[in-house]
C-alpha positions in Angstrom: -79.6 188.3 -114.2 -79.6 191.0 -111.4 -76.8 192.5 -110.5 -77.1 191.1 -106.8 -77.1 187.3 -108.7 -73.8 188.4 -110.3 -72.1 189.7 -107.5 -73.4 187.1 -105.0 -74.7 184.2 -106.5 -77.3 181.8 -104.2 -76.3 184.8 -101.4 -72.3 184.5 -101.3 -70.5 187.0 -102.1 -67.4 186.6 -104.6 -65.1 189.0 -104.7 -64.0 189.0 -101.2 -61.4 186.7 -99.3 -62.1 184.8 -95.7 -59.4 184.1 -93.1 -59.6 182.3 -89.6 -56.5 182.4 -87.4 -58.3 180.1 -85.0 -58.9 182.2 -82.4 -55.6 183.1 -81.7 -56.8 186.8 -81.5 -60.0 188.8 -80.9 -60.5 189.5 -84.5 -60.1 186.0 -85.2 -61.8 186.4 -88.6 -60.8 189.1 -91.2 -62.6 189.0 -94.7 -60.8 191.0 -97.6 -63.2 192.7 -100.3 -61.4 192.4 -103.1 -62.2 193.5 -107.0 -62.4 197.0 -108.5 -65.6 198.7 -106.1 -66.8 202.2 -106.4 -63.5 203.5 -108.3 -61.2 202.8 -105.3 -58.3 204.7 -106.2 -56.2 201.6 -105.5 -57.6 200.9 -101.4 -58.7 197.9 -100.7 -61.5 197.4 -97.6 -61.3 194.8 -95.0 -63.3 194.2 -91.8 -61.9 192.1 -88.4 -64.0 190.5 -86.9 -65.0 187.8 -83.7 -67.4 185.2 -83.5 -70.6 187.7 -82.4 -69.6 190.7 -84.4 -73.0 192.5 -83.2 -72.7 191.4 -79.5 -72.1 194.3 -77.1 -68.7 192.0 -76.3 -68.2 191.0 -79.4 -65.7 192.7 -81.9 -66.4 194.0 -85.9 -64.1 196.8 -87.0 -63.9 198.0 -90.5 -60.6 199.4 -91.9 -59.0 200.2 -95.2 -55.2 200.0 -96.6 -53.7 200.8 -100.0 -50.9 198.2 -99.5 -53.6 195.5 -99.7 -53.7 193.6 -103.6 -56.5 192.0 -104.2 -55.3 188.2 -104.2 -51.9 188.2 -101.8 -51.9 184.9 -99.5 -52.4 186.9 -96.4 -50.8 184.0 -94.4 -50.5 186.0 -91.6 -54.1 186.0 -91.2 -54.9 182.5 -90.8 -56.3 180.1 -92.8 -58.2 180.7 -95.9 -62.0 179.6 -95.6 -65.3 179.5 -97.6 -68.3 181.9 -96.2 -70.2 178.9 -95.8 -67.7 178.3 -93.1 -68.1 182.0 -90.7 -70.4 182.0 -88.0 -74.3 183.2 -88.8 -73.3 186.9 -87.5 -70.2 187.5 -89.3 -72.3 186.2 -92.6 -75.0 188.9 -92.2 -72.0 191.7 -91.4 -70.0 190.8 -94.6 -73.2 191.1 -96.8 -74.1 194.1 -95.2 -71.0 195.6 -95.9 -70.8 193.4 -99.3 -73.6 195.5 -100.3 -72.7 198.9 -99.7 -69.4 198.4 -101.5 -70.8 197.1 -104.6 -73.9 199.6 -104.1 -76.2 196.4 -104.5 -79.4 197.5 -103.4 
């Protein structure tokens, strides 16, 4: 088994979490990478993002935070939702950055 089958079996990534507020905001959908990446000294990444991440109108922002845990509820984010359920765009952002963190080539 590669290391790409572990980390994201049949292409979907596990070790993140997916939230939808329902477009209540801009960055109506914020994904939380969660797990022990590249020796994080204890930050945990997360990117916010709309429905066309990669549209010149369209909103993606990467941050980072140390008072993130990996498996809080996060209710203030929304609703929690399966990657099957983002739209096409934000899919191929949160693999892209999937990849980087996990250095999966």
């Amino acid at each position: 088994m590669t290391r790409e089958e572990r980390f994201a079996p049949n292409g979907v990534p596990k070790k993140i979490r997916i939230y939808d507020d329902g477009g209540k905001t801009l960055d109506r959908y914020t994904v939380v990478f969660t797990g022990n990446y590249k020796g994080r000294d204890r930050i945990c990444y997360y990117l916010g993002m709309s429905e066309y991440p990669f549209h010149p109108q369209g909103f993606g922002q990467h941050g980072w935070s140390r008072e993130i845990i990996d498996y809080p509820s996060y209710k203030q984010l929304g609703k929690k939702i399966a990657f099957d359920k983002l739209p096409e765009q934000c899919q191929k952002l949160v693999i892209q950055d999937y990849k980087e963190i996990w250095n999966i080539k």
